[in-house]
C-alpha positions as CSV (number, residue, x, y, z in Angstrom):
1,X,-12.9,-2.4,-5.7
2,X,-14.8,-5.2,-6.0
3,X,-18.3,-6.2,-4.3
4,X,-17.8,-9.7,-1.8
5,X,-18.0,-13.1,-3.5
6,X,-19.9,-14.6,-0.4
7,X,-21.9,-16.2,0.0
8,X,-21.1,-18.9,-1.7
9,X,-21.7,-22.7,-2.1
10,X,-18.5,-25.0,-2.0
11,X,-19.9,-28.6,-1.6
12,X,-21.7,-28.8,1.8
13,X,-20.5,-25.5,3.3
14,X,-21.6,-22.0,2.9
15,X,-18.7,-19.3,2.6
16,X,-20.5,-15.9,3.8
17,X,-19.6,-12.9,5.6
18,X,-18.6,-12.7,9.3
19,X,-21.5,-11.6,11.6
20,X,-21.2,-9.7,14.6
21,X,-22.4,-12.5,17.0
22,X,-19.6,-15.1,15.1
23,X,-17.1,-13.1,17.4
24,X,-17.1,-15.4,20.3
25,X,-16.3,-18.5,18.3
26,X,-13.8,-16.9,15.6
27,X,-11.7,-15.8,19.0
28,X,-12.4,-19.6,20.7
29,X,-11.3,-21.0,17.5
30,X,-8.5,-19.2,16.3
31,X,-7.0,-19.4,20.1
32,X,-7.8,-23.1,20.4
33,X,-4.2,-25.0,20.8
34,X,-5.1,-27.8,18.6
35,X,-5.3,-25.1,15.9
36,X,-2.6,-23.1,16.5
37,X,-1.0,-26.2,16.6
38,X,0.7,-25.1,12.7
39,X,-0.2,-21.5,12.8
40,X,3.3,-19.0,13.7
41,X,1.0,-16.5,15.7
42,X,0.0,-19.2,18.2
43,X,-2.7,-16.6,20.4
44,X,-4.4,-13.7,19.4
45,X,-5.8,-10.7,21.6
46,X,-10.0,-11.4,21.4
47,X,-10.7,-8.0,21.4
48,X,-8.6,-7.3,18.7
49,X,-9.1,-10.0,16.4
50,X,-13.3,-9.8,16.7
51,X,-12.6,-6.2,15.8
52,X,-10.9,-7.1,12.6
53,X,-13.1,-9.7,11.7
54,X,-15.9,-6.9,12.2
55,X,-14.0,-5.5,9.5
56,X,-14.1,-7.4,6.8
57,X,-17.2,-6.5,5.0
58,X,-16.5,-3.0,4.2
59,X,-13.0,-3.9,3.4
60,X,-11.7,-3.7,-0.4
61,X,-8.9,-6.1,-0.1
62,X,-9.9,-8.3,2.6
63,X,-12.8,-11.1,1.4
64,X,-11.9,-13.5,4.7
65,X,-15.1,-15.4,5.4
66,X,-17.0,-18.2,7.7
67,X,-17.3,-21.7,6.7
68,X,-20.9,-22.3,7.8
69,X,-21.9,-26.2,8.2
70,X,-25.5,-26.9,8.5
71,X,-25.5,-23.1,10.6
72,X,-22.7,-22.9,12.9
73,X,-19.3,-22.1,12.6
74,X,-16.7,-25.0,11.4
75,X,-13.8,-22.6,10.2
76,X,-12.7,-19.9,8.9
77,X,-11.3,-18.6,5.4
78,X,-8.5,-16.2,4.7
79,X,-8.4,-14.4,1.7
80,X,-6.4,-10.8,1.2
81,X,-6.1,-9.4,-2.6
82,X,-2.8,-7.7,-2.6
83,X,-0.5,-6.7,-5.5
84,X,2.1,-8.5,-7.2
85,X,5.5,-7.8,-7.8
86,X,6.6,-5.3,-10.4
87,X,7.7,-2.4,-12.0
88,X,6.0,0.5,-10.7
89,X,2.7,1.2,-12.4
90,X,2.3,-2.6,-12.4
91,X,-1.9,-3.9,-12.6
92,X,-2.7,-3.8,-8.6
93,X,-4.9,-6.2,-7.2
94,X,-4.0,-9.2,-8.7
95,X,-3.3,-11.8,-6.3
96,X,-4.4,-13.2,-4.1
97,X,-3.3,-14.7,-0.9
98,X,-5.4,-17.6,0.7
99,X,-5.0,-20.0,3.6
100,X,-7.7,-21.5,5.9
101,X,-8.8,-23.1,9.8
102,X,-11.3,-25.7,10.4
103,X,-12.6,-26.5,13.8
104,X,-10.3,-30.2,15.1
105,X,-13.6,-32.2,15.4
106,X,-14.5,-31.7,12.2
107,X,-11.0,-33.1,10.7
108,X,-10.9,-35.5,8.2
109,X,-14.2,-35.1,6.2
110,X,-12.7,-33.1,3.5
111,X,-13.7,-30.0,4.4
112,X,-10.7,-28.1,4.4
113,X,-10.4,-29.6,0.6
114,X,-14.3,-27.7,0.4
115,X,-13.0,-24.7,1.6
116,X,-10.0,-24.1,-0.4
117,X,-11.8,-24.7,-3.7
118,X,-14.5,-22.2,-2.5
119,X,-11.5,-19.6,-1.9
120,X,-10.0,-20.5,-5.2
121,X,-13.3,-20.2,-6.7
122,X,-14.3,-16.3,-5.8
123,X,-10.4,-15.6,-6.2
124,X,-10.6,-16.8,-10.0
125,X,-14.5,-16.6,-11.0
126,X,-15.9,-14.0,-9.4
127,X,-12.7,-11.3,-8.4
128,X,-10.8,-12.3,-11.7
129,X,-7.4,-12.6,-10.2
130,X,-4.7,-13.8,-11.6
131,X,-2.7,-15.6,-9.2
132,X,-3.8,-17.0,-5.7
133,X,-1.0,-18.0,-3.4
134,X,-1.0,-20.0,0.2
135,X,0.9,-21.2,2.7
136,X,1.6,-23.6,5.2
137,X,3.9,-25.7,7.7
138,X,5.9,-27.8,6.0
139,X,4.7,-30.6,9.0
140,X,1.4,-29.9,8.6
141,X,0.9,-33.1,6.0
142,X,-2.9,-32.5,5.9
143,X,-2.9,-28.5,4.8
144,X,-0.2,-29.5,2.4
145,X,-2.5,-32.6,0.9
146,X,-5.7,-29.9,1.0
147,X,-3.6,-27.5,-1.1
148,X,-2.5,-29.9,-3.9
149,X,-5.9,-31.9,-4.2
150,X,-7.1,-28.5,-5.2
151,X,-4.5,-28.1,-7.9
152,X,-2.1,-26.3,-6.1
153,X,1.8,-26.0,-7.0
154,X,4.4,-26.0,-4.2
155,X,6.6,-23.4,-5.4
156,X,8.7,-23.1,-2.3
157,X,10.1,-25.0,0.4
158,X,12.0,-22.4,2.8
159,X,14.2,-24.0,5.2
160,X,13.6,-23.0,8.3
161,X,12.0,-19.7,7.5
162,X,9.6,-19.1,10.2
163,X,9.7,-18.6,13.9
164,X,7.1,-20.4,16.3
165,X,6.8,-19.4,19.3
166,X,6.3,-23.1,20.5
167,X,8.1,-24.7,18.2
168,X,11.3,-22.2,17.6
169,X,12.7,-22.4,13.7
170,X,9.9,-24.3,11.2
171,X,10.2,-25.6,7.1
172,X,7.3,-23.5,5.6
173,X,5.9,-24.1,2.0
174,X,4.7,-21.7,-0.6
175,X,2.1,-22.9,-3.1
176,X,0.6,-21.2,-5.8
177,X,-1.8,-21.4,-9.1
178,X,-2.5,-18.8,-11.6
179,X,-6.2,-18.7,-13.6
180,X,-4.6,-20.7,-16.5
181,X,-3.7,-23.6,-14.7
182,X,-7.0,-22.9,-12.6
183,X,-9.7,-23.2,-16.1
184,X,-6.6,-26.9,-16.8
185,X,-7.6,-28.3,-13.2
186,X,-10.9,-28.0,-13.6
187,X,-11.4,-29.6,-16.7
188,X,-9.1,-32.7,-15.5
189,X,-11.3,-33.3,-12.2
């Protein structure tokens, strides 16, 4: 399919590939409770999820990558291409599906706003897709902000869609933007 967008520039953070010695902290990270905090699969195995993030760069559909700030880890970036939906025969590999996780003690500096718009970025300007989609707790106020600064619609609200295992049934929103409304944001920033 198509070769990886990273890495990649998005204001003060590098967007790159995963490396083998990231594994460590993508598993601290991604089990931290702060962070999984909003997330609906609150632990994950560490064996397991290193191994997938080992994955990623000879994958053709996933382009997940590291948010590097000034050369360690401060979060992570998911981004799977996936096909729409359609009759059969339909274009595949289309969309795209993002969402993202910043270390806590780096909160509030914008750079979950940073990573976003790099995602958005290789999804439109280098893969060419046509539609990027995300989601996101419906109490999580600051993913929800980070997704509309970047030009995001909220094209769902589903009432209590989602299980967590913490916090049982949870509001989830759906947000998405397509490349023409993409090339409009940028031009109004």
């Amino acid at each position: 399919m198509n070769s990886s967008p990273w890495p990649a520039r998005s204001a003060g953070l590098l967007l790159r590939d995963p490396r083998p010695e990231d594994a460590d902290t993508l598993v601290a990270l991604r089990n931290n409770p702060v962070v999984n905090r909003f997330m609906l699969r609150t632990s994950v195995d560490p064996d397991v999820y290193a191994q997938e993030w080992a994955s990623i760069p000879d994958s053709d559909i996933d382009y997940s990558c590291i948010a590097d700030l000034d050369g360690r880890v401060a979060g992570l970036g998911f981004f799977d291409v996936v096909d729409g939906l359609g009759q059969p025969g339909m274009p595949q590999g289309t969309q795209g599906v993002i969402g993202y996780m910043l270390r806590p003690d780096l909160a509030g500096r914008g750079l979950g706003t940073d990573l976003v718009r790099g995602l958005l970025t290789a999804a439109f300007d280098v893969l060419r897709l046509r539609r990027v989609t995300a989601s996101c707790n419906a109490d999580n106020i600051a993913s929800a902000r980070v997704l509309e600064k970047n030009g995001m619609r909220r094209e769902q609200h589903g009432v209590e869609d989602s299980w967590h295992a913490d916090l049982c049934w949870v509001d989830g929103y759906q947000y998405a933007m397509l490349d023409r409304e993409r090339a409009t944001t940028r031009t109004v920033r």
